[in-house]
C-alpha positions as CSV (number, residue, x, y, z in Angstrom):
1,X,0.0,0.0,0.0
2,X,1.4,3.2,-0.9
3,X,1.9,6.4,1.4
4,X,4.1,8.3,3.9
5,X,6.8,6.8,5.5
6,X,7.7,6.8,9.1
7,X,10.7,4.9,9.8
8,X,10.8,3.1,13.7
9,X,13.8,3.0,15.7
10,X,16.2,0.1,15.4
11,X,14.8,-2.4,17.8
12,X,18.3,-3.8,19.9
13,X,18.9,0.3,19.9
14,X,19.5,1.6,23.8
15,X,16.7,3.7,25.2
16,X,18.0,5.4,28.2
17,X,14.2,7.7,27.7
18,X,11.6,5.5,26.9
19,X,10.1,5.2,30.8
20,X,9.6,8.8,30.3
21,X,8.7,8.6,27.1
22,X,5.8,6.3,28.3
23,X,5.1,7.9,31.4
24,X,4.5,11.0,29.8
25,X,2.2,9.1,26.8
26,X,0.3,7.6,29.9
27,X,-0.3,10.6,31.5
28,X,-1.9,12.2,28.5
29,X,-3.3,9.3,28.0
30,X,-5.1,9.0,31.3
31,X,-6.3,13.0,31.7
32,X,-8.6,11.9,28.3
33,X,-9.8,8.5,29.5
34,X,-10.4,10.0,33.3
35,X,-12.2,12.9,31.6
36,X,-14.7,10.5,30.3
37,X,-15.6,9.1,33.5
38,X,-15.6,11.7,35.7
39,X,-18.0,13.9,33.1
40,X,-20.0,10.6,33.4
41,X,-20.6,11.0,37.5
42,X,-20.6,14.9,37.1
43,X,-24.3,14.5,34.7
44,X,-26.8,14.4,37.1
45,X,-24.8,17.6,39.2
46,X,-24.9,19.8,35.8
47,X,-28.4,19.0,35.5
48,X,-29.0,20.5,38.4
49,X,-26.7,23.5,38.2
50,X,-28.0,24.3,34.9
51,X,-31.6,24.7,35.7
52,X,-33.9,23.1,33.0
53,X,-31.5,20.9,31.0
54,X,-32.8,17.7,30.6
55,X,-30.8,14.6,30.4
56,X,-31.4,14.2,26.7
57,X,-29.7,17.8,26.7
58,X,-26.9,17.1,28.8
59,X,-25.9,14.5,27.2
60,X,-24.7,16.1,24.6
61,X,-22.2,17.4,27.1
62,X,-20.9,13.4,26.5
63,X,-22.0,13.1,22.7
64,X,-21.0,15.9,21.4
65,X,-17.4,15.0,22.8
66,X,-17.4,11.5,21.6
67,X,-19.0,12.7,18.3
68,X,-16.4,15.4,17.5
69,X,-13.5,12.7,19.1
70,X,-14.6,9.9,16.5
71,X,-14.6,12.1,13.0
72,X,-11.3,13.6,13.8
73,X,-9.5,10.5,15.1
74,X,-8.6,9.4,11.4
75,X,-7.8,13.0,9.8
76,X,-5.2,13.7,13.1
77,X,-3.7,9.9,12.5
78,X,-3.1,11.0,9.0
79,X,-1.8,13.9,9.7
80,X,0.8,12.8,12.4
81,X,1.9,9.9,9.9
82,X,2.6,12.8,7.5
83,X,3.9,15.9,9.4
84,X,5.2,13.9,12.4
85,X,3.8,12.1,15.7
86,X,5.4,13.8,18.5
87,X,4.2,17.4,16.8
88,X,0.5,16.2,16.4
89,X,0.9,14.7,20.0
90,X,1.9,17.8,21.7
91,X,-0.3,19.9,20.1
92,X,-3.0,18.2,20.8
93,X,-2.2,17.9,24.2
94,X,-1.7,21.7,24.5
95,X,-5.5,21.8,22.8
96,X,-7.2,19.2,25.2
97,X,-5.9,21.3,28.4
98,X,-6.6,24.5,27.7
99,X,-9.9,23.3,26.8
100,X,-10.3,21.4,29.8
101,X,-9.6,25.1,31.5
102,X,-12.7,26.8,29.4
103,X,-14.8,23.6,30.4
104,X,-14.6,24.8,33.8
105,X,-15.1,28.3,33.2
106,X,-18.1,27.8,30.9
107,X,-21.2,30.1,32.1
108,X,-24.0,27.8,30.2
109,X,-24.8,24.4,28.5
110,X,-24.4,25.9,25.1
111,X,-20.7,27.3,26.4
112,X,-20.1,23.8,27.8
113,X,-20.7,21.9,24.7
114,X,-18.4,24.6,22.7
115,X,-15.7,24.1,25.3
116,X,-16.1,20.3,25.2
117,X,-15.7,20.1,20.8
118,X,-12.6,21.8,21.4
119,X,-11.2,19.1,23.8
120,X,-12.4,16.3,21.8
121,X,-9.9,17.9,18.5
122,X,-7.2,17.6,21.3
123,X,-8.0,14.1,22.3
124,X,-8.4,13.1,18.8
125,X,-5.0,14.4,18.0
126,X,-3.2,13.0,20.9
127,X,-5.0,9.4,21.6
128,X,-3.3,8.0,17.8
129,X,-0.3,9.6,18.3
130,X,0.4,8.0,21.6
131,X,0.3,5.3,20.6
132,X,2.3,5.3,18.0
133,X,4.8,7.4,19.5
134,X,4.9,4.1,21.9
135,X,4.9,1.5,19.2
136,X,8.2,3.4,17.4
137,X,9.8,3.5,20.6
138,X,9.2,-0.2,22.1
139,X,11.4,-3.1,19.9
140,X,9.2,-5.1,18.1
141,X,9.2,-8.4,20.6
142,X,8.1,-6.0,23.3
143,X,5.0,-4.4,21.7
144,X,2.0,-6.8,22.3
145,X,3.1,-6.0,25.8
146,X,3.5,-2.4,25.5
147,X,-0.2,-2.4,23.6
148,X,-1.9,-4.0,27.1
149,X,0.0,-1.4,29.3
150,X,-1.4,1.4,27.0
151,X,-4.9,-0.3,26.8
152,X,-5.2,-0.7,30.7
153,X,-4.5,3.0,31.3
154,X,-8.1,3.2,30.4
155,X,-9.3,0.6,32.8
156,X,-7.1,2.5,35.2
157,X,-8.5,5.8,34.7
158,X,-12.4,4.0,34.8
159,X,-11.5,2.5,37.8
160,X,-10.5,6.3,39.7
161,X,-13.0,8.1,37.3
162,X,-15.5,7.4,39.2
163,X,-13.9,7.8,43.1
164,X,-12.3,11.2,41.9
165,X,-15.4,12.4,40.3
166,X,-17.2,11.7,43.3
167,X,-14.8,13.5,45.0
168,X,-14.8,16.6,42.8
169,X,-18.2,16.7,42.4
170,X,-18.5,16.8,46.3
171,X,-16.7,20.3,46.2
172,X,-18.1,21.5,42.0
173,X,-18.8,19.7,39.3
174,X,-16.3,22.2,37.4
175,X,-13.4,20.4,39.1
176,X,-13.6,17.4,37.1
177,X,-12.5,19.8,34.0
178,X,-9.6,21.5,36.1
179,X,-8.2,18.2,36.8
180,X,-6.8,18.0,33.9
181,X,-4.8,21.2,33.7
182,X,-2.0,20.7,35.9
183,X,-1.4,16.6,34.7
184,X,-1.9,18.2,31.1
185,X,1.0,21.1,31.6
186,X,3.3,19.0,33.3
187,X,3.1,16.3,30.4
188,X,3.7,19.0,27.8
189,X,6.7,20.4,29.6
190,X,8.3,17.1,29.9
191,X,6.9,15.5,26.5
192,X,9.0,18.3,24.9
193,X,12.2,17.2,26.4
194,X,11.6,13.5,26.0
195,X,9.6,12.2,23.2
196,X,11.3,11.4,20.0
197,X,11.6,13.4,16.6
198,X,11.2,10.9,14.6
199,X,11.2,12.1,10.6
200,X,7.7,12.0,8.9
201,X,7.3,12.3,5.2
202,X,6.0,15.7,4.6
203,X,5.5,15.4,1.1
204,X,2.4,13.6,1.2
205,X,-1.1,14.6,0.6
206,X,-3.7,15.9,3.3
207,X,-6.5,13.9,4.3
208,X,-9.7,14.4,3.1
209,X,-11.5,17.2,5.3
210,X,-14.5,17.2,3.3
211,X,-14.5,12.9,4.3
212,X,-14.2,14.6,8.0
213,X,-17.6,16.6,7.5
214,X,-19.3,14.0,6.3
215,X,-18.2,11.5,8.4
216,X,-18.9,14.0,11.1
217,X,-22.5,14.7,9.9
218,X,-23.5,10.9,9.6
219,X,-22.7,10.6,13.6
220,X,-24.4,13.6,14.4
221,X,-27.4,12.8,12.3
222,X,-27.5,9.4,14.0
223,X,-27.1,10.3,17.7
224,X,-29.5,13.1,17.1
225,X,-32.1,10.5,16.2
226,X,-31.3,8.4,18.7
227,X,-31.3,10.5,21.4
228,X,-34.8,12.4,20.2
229,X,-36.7,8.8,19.6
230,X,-38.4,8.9,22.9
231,X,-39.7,12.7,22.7
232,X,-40.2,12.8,19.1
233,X,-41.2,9.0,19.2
234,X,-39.0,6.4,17.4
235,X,-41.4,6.0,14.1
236,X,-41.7,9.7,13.7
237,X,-40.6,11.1,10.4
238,X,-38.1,13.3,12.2
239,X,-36.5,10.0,13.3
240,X,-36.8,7.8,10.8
241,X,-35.6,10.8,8.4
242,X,-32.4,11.4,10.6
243,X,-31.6,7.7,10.5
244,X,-31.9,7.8,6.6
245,X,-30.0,10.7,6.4
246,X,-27.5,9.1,8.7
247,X,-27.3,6.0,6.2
248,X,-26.8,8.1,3.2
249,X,-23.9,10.2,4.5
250,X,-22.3,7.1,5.5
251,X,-22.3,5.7,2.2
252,X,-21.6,9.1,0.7
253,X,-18.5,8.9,2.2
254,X,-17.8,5.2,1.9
255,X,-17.9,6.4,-1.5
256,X,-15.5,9.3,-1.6
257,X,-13.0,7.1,0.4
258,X,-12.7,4.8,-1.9
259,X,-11.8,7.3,-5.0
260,X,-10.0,10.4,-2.7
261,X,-6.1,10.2,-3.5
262,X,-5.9,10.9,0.8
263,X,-9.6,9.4,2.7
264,X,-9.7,9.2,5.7
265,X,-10.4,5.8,6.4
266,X,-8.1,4.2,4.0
267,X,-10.6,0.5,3.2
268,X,-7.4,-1.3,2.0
269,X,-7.0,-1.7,5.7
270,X,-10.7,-2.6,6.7
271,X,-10.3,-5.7,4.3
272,X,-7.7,-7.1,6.5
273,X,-9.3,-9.2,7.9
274,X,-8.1,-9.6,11.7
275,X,-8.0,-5.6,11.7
276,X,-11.9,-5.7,10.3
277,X,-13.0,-8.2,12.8
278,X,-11.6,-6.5,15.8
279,X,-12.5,-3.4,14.5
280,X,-16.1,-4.6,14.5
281,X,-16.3,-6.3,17.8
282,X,-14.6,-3.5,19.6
283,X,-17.1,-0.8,18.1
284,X,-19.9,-3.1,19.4
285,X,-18.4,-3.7,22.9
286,X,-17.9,-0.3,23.8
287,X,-21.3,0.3,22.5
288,X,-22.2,-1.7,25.6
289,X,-20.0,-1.0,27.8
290,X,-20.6,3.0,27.2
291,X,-24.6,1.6,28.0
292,X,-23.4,0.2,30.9
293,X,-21.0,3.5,32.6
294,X,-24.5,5.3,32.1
295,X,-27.0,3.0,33.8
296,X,-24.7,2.6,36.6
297,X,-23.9,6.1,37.4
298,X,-27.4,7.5,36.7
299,X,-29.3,3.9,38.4
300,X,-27.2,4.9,41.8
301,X,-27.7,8.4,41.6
302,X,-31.5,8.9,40.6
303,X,-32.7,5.4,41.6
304,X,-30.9,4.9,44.9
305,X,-30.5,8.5,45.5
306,X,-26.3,7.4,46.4
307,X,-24.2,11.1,46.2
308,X,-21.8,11.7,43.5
309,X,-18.9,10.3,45.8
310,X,-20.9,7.1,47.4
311,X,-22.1,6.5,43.4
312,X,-18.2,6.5,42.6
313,X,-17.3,4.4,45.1
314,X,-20.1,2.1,44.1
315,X,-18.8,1.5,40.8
316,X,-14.9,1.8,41.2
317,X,-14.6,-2.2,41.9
318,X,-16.0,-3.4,38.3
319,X,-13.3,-1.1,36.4
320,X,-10.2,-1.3,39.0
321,X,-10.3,-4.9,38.1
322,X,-9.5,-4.2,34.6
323,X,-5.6,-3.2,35.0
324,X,-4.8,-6.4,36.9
325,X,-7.3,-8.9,34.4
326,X,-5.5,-6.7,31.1
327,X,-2.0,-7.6,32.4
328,X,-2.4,-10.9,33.5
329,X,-4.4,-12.4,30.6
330,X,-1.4,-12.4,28.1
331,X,-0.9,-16.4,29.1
332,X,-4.3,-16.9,28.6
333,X,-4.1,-15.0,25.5
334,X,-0.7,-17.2,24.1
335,X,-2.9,-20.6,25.2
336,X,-6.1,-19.8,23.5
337,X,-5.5,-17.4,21.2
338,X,-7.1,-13.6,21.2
339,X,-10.0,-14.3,19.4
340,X,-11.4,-17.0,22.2
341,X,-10.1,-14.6,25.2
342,X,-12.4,-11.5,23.6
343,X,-15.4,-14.2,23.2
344,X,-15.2,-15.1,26.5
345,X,-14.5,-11.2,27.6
346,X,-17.9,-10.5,26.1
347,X,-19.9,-13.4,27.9
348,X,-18.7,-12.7,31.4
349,X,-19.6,-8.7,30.5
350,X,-23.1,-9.9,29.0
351,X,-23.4,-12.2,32.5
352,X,-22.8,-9.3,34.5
353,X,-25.5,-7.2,32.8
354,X,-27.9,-9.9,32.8
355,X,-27.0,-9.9,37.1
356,X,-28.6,-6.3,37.3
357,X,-31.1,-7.5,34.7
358,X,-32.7,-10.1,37.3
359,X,-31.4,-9.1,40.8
360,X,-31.4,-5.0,41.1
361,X,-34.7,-3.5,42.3
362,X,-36.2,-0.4,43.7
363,X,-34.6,-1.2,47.3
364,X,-30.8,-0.6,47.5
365,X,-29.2,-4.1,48.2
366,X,-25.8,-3.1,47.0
367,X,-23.6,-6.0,47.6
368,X,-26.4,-8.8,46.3
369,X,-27.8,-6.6,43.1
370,X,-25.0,-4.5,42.0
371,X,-21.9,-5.5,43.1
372,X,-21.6,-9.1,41.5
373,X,-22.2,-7.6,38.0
374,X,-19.7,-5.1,38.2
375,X,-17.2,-7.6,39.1
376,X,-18.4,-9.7,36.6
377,X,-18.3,-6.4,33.8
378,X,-14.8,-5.7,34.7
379,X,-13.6,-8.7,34.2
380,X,-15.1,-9.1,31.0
381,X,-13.5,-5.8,29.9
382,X,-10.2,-6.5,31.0
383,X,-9.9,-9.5,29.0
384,X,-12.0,-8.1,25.8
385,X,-10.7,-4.7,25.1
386,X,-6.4,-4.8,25.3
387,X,-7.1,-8.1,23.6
388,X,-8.9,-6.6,20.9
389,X,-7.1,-3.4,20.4
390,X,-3.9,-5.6,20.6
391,X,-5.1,-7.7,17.7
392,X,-5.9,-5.1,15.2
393,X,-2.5,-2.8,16.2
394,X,-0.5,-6.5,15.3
395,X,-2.6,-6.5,12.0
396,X,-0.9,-3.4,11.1
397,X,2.2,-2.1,8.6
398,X,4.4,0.0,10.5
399,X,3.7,3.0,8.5
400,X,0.1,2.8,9.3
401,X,0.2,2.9,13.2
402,X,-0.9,6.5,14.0
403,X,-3.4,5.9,11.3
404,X,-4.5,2.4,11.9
405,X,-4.9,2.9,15.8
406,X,-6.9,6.1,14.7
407,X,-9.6,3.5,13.4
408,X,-9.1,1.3,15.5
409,X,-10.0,4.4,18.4
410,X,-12.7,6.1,16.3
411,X,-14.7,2.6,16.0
412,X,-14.7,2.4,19.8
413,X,-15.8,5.8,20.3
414,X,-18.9,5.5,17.6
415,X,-19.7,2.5,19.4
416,X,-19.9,4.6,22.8
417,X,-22.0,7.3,21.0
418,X,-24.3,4.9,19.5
419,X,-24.4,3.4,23.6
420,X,-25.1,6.6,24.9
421,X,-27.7,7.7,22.2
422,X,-30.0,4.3,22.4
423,X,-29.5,4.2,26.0
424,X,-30.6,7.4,26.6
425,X,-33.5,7.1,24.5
426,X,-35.0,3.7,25.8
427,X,-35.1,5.0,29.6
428,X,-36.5,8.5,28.4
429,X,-37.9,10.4,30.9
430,X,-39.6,7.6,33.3
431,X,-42.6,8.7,35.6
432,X,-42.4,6.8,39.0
433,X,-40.0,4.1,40.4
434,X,-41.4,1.2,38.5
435,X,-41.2,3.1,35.0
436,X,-37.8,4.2,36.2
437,X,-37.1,-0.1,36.8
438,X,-38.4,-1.1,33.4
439,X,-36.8,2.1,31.9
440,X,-33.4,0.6,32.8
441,X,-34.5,-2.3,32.0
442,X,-34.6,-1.7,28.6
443,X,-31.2,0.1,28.7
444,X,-29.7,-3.3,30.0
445,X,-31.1,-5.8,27.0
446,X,-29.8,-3.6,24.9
447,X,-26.2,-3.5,26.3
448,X,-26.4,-7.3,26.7
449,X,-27.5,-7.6,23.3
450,X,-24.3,-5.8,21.9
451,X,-22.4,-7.5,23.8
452,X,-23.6,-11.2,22.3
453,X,-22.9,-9.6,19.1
454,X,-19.1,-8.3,19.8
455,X,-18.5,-12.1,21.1
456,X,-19.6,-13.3,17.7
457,X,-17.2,-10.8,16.1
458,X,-14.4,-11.9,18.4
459,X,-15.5,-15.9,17.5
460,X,-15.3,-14.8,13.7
461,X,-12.0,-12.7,14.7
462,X,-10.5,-16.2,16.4
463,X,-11.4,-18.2,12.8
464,X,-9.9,-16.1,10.7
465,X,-6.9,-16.0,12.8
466,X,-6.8,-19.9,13.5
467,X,-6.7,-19.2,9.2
468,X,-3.7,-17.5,9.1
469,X,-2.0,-19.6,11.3
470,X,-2.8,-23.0,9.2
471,X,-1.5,-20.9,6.4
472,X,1.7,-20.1,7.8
């Protein structure tokens, strides 16, 4: 496949730098996975700050993030693969906290949601670039490792999301956006000093910012739906319209992807197929797990009437098990493959769901309705999502790994809008405790029902490579 070159450091050469070089790229890293969760625990405290914001409004405090983080993933990977990774990274970087800083100082929802698209081009320029900046660093033999250290910083930062949220929430919900600031200046200060300069081919093409817009309009024009179903009701003709709408942008720029000189989502590489099948089963597992970080925090909060900080505190077991299950799993991973481990990832999540499904009711009985399915869910993502963001980062050329992870990233984060849209719009605005139950009821089948389907992604992922290895 022709395109920009960027040449990876010798693998037997010394590296007296790269634990800074990672600390730094977990740290940046972390701020934009803990931002996540802690806006996620901070909801239900904007909506009552801002007086009269519903949740289907506030949630665009989360979508339009995630929305603006997925269509400008690709564009920044391409980007960094052709003016340089450590530029892209840092900049980025610089972009996400000073945005973080206007988060906090934002006087209205409208402000808020500004402040927030302007963090998510920051995220979206450093989440690639780390790890590629990681992968060109680390000798070849040590990156399936380095890829699970990278992947757990997320399970890390779920894990204290919650617990720190709680706790900044306690004192104002704009502390969960000042967080970041100090972490953020620190890792620009040091990244400058640290990170390598590796050379990028500048002579290349840009990518396709028209591809961008559309790509950007067909996630917008779906979550929109999505999120309206319940008060514009989900056979409307605004609804139904969107999702049309929604359909033909995506094939509109299927189309001018597969005939720009520069598209954002180069296909080549979504007919590989252990990159396509991860791909797929990591878009729909986060669209459950995104379902799941929802229900929890807003089930706790509105349902049990838990504070911000108890609601953390609640959760925090489920995702703090995902550092130690991420790590550990590699044996499992060499004995029965990747494929089989993300299969059996996604039961143990779906099992967990199914739990609260059954058990929770209107009575708070923590450690018998909630607490075995978050255990249950953590596990399950610990040994689902390193496994299958390791398996499409092996799939890739070297020259694609800003660009590749950038996929591999922005299918994740349309899964989590997707979760958050159709989550939000099958509890809707219950009347009473027992609508409130079947509300989240809903919520729940669906996130179980994504996850059966990302375990038979992850079974098709495990044939195709069982394939491979016959063939070789």
């Amino acid at each position: 496949m022709a395109g920009p070159t960027v040449p990876t450091l010798p693998a037997d050469r010394d590296r007296p730098h790269r634990r800074a070089v990672f600390l730094v790229l977990a740290a940046a890293v972390f701020v934009s996975n803990l931002d996540l969760f802690i806006v996620n625990v901070a909801v239900p405290a904007m909506q009552q700050h801002f007086h009269g914001s519903s949740l289907a409004t506030l949630s665009w405090v989360l979508n339009g993030y995630a929305i603006v983080f997925a269509a400008l993933l690709v564009p920044a990977g391409r980007l960094a693969d052709r003016i340089g990774h450590r530029t892209v990274f840092l900049a980025g970087l610089a972009v996400f906290t000073a945005a973080s800083a206007l988060c906090a100082l934002a006087p209205a929802v409208g402000w808020l949601d500004a402040a927030r698209v302007l963090q998510a081009a920051g995220a979206a320029a450093l989440m690639p670039t780390s790890l590629a900046l990681l992968l060109d660093a680390t000798p070849a033999a040590e990156r399936p490792g380095a890829i699970r250290a990278w992947a757990s910083i997320g399970g890390i930062a779920a894990g204290l999301g919650p617990v720190l949220g709680g706790l900044l929430v306690e004192a104002d919900w704009r502390w969960v956006f000042i967080a970041n600031v100090p972490v953020g200046i620190a890792a620009v200060a040091v990244g400058t000093r640290v990170l390598p300069g590796l050379r990028a081919e500048r002579n290349g093409p840009l990518p396709d910012l028209f591809g961008a817009v559309l790509l950007t309009a067909a996630i917008a024009t779906l979550t929109v739906s999505l999120v309206k179903a319940d008060e514009w009701g989900w056979l409307s003709v605004r609804v139904l319209g969107g999702l049309l709408a929604s359909v033909l942008l995506t094939a509109w720029f299927l189309r001018r992807s597969a005939r720009h000189h520069a598209p954002i989502v180069e296909l080549p590489l979504l007919r590989v197929p252990v990159f396509a099948a991860a791909n797929t089963s990591a878009l729909l597992f986060t669209l459950a797990f995104a379902g799941m970080l929802l229900t929890s925090v807003l089930w706790c909060q509105q349902a049990w009437e838990y504070s911000a900080l108890r609601t953390g505190l609640a959760i925090a077991p489920g995702p703090l098990l995902v550092p130690p299950v991420a790590l550990g799993s590699a044996v499992l991973v060499r004995r029965l493959g990747p494929g089989r481990v993300a299969a059996l990832g996604t039961l143990l999540f779906a099992a967990g769901i199914g739990w609260w499904t059954a058990a929770v009711g209107l009575r708070p009985g923590y450690a018998i309705e909630l607490l075995p399915g978050l255990l249950l869910t953590g596990l399950g993502v610990g040994l689902t999502l390193p496994t299958l963001i390791g398996s499409a980062a092996a799939a890739l050329p070297p020259t694609r790994f800003a660009t590749g992870s950038a996929i591999t990233t922005m299918a994740r984060q349309i899964g989590a809008v997707v979760g958050v849209a159709l989550t939000v719009g099958l509890i809707g605005t219950p009347h009473g405790p027992q609508a409130a139950l079947d509300g989240f009821r809903r919520g729940w089948t669906l996130v179980i029902a994504a996850a059966l389907l990302a375990c038979a992604a992850a079974l098709v992922l495990a044939a195709v490579q069982r394939r491979a290895a016959d063939r070789r």
